[in-house]
LOSE-808372 format. One record per residue: x, y, z of N, C-alpha, C in turn; residue in one letter. Coordinates in steps of 0.02 Angstrom, whole numbers, plus 50000, padded with zeros to 5 digits. Layout:
residues N
XYZXYZXYZA;...
This chain:
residues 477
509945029951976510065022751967509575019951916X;509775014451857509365012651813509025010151858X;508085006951832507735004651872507814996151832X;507714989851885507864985151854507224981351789X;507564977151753507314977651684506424976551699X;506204973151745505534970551760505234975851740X;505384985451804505094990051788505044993051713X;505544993951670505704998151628505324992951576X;505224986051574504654982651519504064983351529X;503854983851596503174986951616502844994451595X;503534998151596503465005951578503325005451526X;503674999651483503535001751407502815001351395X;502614992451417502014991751393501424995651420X;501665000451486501135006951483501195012151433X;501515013151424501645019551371501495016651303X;501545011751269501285008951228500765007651210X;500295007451255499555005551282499095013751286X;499605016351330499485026051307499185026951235X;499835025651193499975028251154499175024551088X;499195018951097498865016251064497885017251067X;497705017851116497185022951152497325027551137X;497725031151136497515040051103497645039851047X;497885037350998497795035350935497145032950908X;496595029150949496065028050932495495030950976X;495285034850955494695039151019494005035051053X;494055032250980493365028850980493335022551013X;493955018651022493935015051055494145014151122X;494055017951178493865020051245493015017151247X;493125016151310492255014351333491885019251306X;492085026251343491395028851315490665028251353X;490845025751409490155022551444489705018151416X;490085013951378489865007651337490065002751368X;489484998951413489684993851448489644988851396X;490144982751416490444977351381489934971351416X;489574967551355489004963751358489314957651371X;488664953851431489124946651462489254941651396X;488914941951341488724939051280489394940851241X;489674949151235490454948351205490934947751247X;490784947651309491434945751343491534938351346X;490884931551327491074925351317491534925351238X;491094930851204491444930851116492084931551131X;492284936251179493054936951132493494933651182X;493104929551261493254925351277493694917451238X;493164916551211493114910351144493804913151111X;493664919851067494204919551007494894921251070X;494994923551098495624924151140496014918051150X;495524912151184495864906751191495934901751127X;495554901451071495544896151014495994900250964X;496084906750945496714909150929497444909650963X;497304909551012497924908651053498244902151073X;497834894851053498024891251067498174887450979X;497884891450906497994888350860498734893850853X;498914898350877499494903350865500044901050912X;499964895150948500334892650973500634886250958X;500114881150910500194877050887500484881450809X;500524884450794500944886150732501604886150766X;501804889850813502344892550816502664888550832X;502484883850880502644875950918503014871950841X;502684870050787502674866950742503274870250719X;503054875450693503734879150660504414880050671X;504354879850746505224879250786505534872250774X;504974866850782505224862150780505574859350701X;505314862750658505424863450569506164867450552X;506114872750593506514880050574507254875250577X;507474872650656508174869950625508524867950577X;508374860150553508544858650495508664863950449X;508124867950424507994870950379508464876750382X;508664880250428509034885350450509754881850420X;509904873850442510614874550418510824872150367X;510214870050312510194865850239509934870450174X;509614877450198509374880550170509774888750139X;509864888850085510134896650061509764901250078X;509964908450111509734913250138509164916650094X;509514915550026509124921249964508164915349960X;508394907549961507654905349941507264902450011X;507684906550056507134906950147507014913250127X;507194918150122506904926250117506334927550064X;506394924550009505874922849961505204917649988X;505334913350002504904908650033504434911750094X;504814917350147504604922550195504214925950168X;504354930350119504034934750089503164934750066X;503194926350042502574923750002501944926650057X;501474930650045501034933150066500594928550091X;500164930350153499504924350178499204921650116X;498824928550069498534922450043498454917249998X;499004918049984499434910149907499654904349978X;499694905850037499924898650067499004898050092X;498664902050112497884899450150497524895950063X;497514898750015497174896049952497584889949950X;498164887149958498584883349915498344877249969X;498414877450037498224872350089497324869550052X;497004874750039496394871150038496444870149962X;496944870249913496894866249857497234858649858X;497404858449916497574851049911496964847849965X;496384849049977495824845049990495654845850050X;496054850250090495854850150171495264854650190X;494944851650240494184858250215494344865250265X;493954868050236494184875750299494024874350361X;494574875150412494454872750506495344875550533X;495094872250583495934874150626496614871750590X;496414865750563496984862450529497144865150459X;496844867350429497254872550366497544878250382X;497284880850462497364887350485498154885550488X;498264880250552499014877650563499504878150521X;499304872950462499594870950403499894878850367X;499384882350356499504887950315499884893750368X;499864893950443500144897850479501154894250459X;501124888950480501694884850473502194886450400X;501824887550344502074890250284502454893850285X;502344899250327502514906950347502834909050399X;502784902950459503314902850516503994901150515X;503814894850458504754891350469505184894350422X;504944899450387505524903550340505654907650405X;505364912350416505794918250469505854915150525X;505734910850539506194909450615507134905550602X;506944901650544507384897850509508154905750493X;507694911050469508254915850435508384918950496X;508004917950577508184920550616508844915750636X;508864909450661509124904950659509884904950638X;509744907150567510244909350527510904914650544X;510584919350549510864923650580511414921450648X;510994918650690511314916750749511754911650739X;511684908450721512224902650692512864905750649X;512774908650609513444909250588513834914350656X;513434917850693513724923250736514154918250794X;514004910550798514234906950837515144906250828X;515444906750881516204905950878516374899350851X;516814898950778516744893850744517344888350770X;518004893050803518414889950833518124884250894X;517634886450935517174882650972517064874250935X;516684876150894516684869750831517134867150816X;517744870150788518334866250773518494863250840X;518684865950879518864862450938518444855550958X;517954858350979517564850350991517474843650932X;517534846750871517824842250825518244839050851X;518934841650839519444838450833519524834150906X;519154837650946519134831651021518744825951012X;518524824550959517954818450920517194820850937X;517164824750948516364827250960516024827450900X;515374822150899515034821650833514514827050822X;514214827950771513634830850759512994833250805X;512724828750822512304829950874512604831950951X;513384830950970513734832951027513944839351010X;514034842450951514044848350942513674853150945X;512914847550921512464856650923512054853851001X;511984850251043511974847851112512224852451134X;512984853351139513504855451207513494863051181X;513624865551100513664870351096513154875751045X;512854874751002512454877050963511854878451007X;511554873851007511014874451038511014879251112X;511354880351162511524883251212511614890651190X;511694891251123511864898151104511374902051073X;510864895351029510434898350988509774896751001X;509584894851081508964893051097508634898851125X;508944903351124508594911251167508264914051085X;508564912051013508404916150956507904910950933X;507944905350944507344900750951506584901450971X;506794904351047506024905451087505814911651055X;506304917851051506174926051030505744921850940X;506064918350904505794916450860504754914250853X;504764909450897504274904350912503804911650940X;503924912750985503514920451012503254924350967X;503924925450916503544931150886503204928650830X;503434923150817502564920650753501844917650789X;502214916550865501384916050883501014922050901X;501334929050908501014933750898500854935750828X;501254934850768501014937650706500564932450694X;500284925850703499784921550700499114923850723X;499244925350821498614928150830498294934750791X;498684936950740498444942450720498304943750637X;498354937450611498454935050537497444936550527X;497244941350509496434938450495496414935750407X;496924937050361497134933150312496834925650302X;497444920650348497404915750338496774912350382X;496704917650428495924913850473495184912650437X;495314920950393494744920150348494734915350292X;495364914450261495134909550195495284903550230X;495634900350258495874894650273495274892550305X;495004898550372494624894550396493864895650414X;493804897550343493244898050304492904903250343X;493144908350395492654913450420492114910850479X;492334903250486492164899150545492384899350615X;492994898650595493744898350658493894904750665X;493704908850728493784913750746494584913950756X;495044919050762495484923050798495404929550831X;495824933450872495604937250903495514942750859X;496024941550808496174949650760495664947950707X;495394943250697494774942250636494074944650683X;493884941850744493584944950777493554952950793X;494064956750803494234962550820494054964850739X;494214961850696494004968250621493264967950604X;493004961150620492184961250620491804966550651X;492134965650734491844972850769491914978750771X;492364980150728492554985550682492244987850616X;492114983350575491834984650505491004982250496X;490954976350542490154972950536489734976150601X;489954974550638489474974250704489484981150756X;490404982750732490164991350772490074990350845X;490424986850884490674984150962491024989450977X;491214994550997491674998151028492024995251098X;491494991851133491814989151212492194983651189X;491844977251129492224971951118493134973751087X;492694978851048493544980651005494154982651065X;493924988651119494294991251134494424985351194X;494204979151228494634971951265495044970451213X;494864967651145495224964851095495994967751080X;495904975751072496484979951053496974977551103X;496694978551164497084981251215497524972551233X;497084965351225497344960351240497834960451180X;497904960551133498334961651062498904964951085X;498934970551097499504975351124499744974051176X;499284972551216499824971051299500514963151275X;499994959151236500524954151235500924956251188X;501184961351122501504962051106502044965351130X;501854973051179502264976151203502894971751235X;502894967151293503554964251301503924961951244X;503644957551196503924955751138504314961951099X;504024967351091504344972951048504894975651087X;504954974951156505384979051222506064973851199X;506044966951214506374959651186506774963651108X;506334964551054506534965450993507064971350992X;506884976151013507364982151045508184981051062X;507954975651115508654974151156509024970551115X;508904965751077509184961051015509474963150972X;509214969050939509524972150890510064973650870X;510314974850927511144974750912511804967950906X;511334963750943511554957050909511454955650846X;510904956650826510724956750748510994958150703X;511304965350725511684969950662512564966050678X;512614964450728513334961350717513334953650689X;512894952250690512764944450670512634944750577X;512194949350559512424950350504512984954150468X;513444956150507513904961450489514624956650490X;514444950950525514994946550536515144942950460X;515814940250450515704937150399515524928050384X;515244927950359514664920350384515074916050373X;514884910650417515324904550448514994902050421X;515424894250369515054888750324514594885950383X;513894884350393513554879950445513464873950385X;513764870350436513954860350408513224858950397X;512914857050354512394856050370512434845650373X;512044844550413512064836350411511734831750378X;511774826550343511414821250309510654821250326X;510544822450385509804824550413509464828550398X;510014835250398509654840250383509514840050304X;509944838950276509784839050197509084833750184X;509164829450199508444824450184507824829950233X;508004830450292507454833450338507214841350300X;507554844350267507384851150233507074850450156X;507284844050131506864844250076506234840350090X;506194835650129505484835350158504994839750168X;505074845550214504854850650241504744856550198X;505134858650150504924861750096504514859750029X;504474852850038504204851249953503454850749995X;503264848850078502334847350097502184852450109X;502974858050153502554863950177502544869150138X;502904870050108502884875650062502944874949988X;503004868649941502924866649868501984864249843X;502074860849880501554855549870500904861949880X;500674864449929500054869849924500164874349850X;500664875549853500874882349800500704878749740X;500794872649737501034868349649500034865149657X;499764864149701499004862549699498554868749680X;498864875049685498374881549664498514881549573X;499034879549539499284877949466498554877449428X;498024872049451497684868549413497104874349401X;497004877849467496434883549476496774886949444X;497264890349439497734896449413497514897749344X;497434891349315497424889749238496434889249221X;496194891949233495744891049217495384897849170X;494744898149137494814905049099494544910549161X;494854916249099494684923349125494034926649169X;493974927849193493324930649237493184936349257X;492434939549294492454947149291492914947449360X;492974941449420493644942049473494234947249457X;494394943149404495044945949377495074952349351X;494704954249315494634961249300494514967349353X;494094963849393493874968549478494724967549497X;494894961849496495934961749552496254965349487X;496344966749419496564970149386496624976449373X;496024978949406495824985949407496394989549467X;496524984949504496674987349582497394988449590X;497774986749518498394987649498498784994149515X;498465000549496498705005749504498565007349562X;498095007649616497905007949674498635006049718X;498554998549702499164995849730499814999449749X;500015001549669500785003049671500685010149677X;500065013949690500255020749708500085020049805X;499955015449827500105015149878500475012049919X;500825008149875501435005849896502185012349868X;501995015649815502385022549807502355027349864X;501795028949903501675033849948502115029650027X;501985024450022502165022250078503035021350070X;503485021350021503885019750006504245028750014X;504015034449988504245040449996504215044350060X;503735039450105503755042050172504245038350210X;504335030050228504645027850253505495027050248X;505555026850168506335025950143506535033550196X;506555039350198506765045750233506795044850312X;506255043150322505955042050403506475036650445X;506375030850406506905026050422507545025450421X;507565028150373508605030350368508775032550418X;508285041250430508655042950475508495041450545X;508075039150567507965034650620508535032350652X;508505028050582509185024250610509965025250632X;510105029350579510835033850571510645040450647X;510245043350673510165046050724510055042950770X;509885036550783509625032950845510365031950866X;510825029650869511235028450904511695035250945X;511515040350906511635048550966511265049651031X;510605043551016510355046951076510455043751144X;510915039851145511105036551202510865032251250X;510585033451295509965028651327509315027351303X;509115032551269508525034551245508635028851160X;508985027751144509115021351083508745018051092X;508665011951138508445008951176507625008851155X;507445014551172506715017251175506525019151118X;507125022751064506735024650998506765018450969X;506995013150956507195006250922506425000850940X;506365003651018505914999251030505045001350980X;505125008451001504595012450963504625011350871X;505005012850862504985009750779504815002350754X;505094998250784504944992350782504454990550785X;504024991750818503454990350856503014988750800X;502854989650742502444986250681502484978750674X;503124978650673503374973350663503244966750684X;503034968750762502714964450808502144964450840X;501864969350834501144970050826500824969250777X;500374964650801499824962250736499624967250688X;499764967050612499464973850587498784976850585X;498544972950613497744972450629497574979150674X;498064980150709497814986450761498244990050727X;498534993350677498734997850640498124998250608X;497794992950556497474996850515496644998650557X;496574996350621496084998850650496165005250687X;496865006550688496945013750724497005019050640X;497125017950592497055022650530496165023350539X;495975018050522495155018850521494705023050574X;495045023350646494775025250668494995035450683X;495665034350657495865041850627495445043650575X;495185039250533494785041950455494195044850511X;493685042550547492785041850586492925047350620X;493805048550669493695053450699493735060750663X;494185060550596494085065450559493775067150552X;493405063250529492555065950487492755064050397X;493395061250392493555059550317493235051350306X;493095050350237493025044950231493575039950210X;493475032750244494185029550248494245029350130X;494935027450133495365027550060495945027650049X;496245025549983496935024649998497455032350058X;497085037550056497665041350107497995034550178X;497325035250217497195029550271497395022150281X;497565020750193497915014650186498505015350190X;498825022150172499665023650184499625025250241X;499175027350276499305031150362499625023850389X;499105018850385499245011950419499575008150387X;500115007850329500625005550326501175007750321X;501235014050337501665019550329502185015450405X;502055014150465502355010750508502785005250499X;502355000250463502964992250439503504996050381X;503255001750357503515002350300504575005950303X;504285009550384504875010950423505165008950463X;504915005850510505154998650532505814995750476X;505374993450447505974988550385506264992150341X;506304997750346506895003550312507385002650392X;507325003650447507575005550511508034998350524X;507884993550522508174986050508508594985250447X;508534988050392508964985650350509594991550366X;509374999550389509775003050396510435001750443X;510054999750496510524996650548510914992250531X;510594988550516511114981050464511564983750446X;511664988850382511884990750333512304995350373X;512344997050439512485005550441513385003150460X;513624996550478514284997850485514774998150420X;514564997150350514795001450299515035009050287X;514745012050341514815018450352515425018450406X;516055018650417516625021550467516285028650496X;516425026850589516175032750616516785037550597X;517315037450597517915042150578517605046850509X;517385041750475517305045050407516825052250413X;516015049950461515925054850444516145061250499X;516455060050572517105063450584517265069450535X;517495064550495518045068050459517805071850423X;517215071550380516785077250340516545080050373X;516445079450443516015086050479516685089750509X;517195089950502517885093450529517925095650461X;517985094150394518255096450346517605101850312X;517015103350363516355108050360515925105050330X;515755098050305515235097650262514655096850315X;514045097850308513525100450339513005092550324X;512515091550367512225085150358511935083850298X;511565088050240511265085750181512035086750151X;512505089650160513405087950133513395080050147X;513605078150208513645071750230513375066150210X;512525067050191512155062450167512255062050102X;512335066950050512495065649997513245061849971X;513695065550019514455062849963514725057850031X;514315054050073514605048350118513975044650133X;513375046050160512855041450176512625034750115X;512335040150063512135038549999512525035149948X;513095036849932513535029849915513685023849932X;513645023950000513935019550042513405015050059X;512815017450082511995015150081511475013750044X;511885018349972511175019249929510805011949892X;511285005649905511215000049876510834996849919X;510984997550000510614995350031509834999650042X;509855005650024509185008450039508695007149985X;508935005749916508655001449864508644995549868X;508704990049912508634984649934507944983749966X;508024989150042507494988150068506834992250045X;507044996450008506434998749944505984993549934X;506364987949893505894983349845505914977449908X;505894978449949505804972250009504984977150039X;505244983350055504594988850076503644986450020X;504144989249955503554987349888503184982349915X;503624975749920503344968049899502884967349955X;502964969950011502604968250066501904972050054X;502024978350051501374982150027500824979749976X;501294975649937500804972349859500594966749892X;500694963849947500374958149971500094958250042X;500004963850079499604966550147498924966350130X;498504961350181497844959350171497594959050212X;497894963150270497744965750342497474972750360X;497964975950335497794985550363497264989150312X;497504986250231497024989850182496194988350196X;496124979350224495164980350219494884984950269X;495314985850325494944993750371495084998450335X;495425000450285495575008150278495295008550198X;495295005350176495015004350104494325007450094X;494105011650059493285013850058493215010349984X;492505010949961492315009549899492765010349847X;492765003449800493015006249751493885008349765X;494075007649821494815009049821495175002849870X;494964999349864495194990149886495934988649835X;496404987749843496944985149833496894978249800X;497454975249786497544970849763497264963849790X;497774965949835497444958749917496934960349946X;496524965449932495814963649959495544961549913X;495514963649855494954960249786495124953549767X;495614950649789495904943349788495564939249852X;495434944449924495134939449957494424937949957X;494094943249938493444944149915493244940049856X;493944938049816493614934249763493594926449779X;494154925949833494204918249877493894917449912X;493304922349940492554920849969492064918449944X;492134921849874491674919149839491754914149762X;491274914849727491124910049668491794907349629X;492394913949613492924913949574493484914449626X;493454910649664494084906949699494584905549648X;494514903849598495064901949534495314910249510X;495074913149532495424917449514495964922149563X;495764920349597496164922149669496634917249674X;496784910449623497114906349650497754910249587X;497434913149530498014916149482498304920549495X;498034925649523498294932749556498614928649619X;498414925549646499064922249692499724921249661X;499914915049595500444916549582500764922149538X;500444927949531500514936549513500854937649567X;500704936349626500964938949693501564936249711X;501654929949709502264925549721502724927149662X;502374929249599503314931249570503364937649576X;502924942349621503144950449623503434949449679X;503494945049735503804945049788504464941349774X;504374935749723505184932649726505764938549669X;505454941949614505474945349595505894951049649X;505644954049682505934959849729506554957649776X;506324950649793506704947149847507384946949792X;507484945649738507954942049710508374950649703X;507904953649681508434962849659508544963549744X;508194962349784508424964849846509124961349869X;509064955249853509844952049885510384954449816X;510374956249769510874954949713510994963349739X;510564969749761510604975549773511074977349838X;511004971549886511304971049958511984969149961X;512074966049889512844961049897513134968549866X;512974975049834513324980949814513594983649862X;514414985449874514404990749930514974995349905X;
């Protein structure tokens, strides 16, 4: 008999919790008792991150509507994309000083695109005849998404709001510049005692509070998925958008997301510096580790995906396991590479920077695959495995045609993210091999902040840039 769902989310988040402990050795006690002095520390950051990762997410749901039904898919996915740190620099170029409230502001940037494209999704998946009907019975606007919208799309709402207040508590990005290295979070705390201070007892409470609250969330993400892939697989229903929403979405995009971006312009423009040359250097670094991460995951993820659905119950469990980047703060990825580099005996460097993004990097090959995978007729490949072709047969003259547009999609969706991760590389990074987004935040620590504000918009057109080949690559089939 299945066991009911309570047990089998509990199982996960043990085995998750397993898994994540033996992945890091070093962070076990150890017979390192945990000092009354860090147990107030990470006391403090637990609750003042958890309650500013809540006020993002809070904020952002309440934004995401409108925006979800006034907004084109291609400039929410672009707007998503824009990396922490062009929205944390851009908030404090319009005058706000570093504290909780740029933290918000700049978390908010980054919330109401993906909850909005989550939004999205669910809405067109809504039965449109439903709509017509209550129309034509005189049901206005607001009695429509009352009686019926809303009833449908408030479960992709909360799954929404949840999961950016977990990618919030775990942003040390926007905590550090926004908030000036003052305003603790748990995951800015957790990399200090990792890289500065060398806490093993603090790190390993920190890890473990990080992961426990993600695990249900990733168990949640699992089960969804298959709504997902039919919701985008459906063919999209015009969503009416209303007089409200149109005024209410250009509001919301020109304070939350124009106005910071268009205040970094003035810094952007300023002269050349040795900043820039240190973030220039870091160019090839970059794209050969966003290449490594891209030749491991594009393979890994395909077939993930295209095999996950053979395994029957066990789907369930591999879906949840892949995912799992996704929703876990990347903060305990790149502290579990680092602590693979100490237990080696290797010193951390770009290998360690692909170890720890080698995960998001399949993840979001495994999501677009699925998306993509009902292009493929199960008959079809049936039919080539009866007519003898053999699986690298199969993948070549049926997978790869049929996919290959979409697997070059999520390629340059894979890239863009890697060229702007300012999370996993500062643990895994050794001398001299710092990436792009670390020598950008290092330079927004210090003196040449203006130059971190230019390599910011470097970043925003390599991401709208990818975003734009990624959707024009997706509409191929």
């Amino acid at each position: 008999m299945r066991p009911p769902a309570p047990v089998r989310a509990a199982v996960v988040v043990a085995v998750i919790l397993a898994v994540v402990i033996a992945l890091a050795p070093s962070l076990q006690w150890s017979g390192t008792p945990l000092s009354l002095n860090d147990a107030r520390i990470a006391g403090r950051a637990l609750l003042r991150g958890g309650a500013l990762a809540v006020a993002v997410a809070a904020i952002s749901s309440l934004l995401a509507w409108p925006v979800a039904r006034a907004m084109p898919p291609l400039l929410l996915l672009a707007w998503a994309m824009v990396g922490p740190l062009p929205r944390a620099l851009g908030v404090l170029a319009l005058g706000l000083p570093p504290g909780s409230l740029a933290i918000v502001l700049a978390g908010v940037a980054g919330g109401v695109p993906w909850i909005a494209l989550l939004l999205q999704l669910r809405l067109r998946s809504i039965d449109g005849g439903l709509l017509d009907a209550a129309r034509n019975l005189g049901a206005g606007p607001w009695q429509r998404w009352w009686r019926i919208e809303w009833p449908q799309a408030r479960g992709t709402l909360g799954f929404g709001a949840l999961w950016i207040a977990l990618q919030s508590s775990g942003d040390t990005a926007t905590a550090e510049i926004a908030g000036g290295g003052k305003v603790y979070s748990a995951a800015l705390l957790l990399r200090d005692a990792a890289l500065v201070d060398d806490a093993p007892a603090l790190m390993a409470v920190l890890l473990l509070a990080l992961v426990a609250t993600a695990a249900p969330v990733t168990y949640w993400v699992a089960r969804r998925l298959p709504d997902l892939v039919l919701a985008a697989d459906t063919s999209p229903r015009a969503v009416e958008p209303s007089a409200f929403a149109r005024v209410a979405v250009v509001a919301i995009v020109v304070v939350v997301a124009a106005l910071p971006l268009l205040a970094v312009l003035p810094q952007a423009a300023s002269p050349w510096s040795p900043s820039d040359a240190s973030i220039a250097s870091r160019i090839d670094r970059s794209l050969g580790v966003a290449a490594a991460v891209l030749a491991i995951a594009l393979p890994v993820g395909a077939a993930a995906a295209i095999g996950a659905p053979r395994a029957g119950r066990a789907a369930g469990w591999i879906a949840g396991a892949i995912l799992l980047p996704l929703v876990i703060p990347p903060v305990v990825y790149g502290l579990a590479a680092l602590d693979l580099a100490r237990w080696s005996g290797v010193a951390p460097g770009p290998v360690f920077t692909v170890l720890g993004t080698v995960p998001v990097g399949i993840a979001l090959v495994f999501v677009a695959t699925m998306i993509a995978r009902p292009r493929v007729p199960p008959t079809l490949i049936e039919a080539a495995a009866n007519l003898g072709a053999g699986p690298w047969m199969r993948a070549r003259r049926v997978w790869l045609p049929r996919m290959g547009a979409a697997w070059a999609a999520a390629a340059l969706l894979v890239v863009a993210w890697c060229w702007s991760d300012a999370m996993i590389a500062p643990f895994t990074s050794g001398p001299g091999d710092s990436t792009v987004a670390v020598a950008m935040t290092l330079a927004a620590r210090g003196a040449d902040a203006h130059a971190a504000a230019r390599w910011a918009w470097v970043q925003i057109g390599v991401t709208a840039a990818a975003v734009v080949g990624a959707t024009r690559l997706w509409g191929r089939r």
